[in-house]
C-alpha positions as CSV (number, residue, x, y, z in Angstrom):
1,X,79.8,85.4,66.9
2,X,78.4,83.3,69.9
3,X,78.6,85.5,73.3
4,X,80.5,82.6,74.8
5,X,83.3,83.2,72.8
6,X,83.3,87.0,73.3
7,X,83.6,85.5,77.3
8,X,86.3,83.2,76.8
9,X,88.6,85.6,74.8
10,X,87.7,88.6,77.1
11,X,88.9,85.9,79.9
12,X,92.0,85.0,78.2
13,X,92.9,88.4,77.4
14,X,92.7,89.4,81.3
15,X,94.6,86.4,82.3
16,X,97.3,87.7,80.1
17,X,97.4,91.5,81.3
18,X,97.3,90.0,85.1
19,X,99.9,87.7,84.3
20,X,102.2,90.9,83.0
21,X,101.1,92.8,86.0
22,X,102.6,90.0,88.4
23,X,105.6,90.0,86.4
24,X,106.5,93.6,86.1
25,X,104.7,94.7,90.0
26,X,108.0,94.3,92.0
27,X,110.4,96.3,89.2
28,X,107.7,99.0,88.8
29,X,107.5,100.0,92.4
30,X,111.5,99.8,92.9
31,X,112.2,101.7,89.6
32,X,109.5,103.9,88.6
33,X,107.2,104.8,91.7
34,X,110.1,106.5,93.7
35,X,110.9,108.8,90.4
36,X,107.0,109.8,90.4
37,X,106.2,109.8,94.1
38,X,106.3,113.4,94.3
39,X,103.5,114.0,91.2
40,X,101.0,111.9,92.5
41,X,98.2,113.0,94.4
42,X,97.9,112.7,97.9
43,X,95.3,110.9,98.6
44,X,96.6,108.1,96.2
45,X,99.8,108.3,97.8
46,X,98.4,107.4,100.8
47,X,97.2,104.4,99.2
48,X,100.5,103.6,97.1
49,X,102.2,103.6,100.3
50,X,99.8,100.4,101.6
51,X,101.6,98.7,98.7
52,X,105.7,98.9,98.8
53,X,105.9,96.0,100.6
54,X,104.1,93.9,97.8
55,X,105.9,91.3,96.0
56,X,105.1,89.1,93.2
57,X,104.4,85.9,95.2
58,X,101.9,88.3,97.2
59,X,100.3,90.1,94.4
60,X,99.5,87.2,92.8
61,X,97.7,85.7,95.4
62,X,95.5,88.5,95.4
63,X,95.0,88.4,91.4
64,X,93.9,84.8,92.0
65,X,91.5,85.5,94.5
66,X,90.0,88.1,92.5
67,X,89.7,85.4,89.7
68,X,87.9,83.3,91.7
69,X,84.2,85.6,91.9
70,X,85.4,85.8,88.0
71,X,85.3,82.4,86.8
72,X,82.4,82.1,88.8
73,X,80.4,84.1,87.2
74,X,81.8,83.1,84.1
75,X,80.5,79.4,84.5
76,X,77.2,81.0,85.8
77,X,76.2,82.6,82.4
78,X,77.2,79.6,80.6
């Protein structure tokens, strides 16, 4: 199989899991994160924290700026 296809279904594949993790962000941390705050380390609470605020709309801005360096350097090795 040609290495460019590896790329584009390795591509597709993470559009698909980011596109759950927008979807699923907002439930998660009203449902599940206050039934495990108390078993998570420290430290990583600390940074959970940083994060109740986040909603959908805002983490999927971030997901598409992380996308950006991405396709980038997808197009680069093409």
């Amino acid at each position: 199989m040609d290495i460019h296809l590896f790329i584009l279904i390795f591509t597709i594949i993470f559009m698909l899991h980011n596109l759950e993790e927008i979807m699923t962000i907002e439930k998660w941390f009203n449902k599940t994160y206050p039934r495990i705050r108390k078993r998570i380390p420290a430290f990583i609470e600390e940074e959970l924290r940083k994060f109740e605020t986040m909603n959908a709309a805002r983490f999927s801005f971030v997901v598409f700026l992380l996308s950006i360096p991405v396709a980038i350097l997808i197009e680069l090795q093409q």
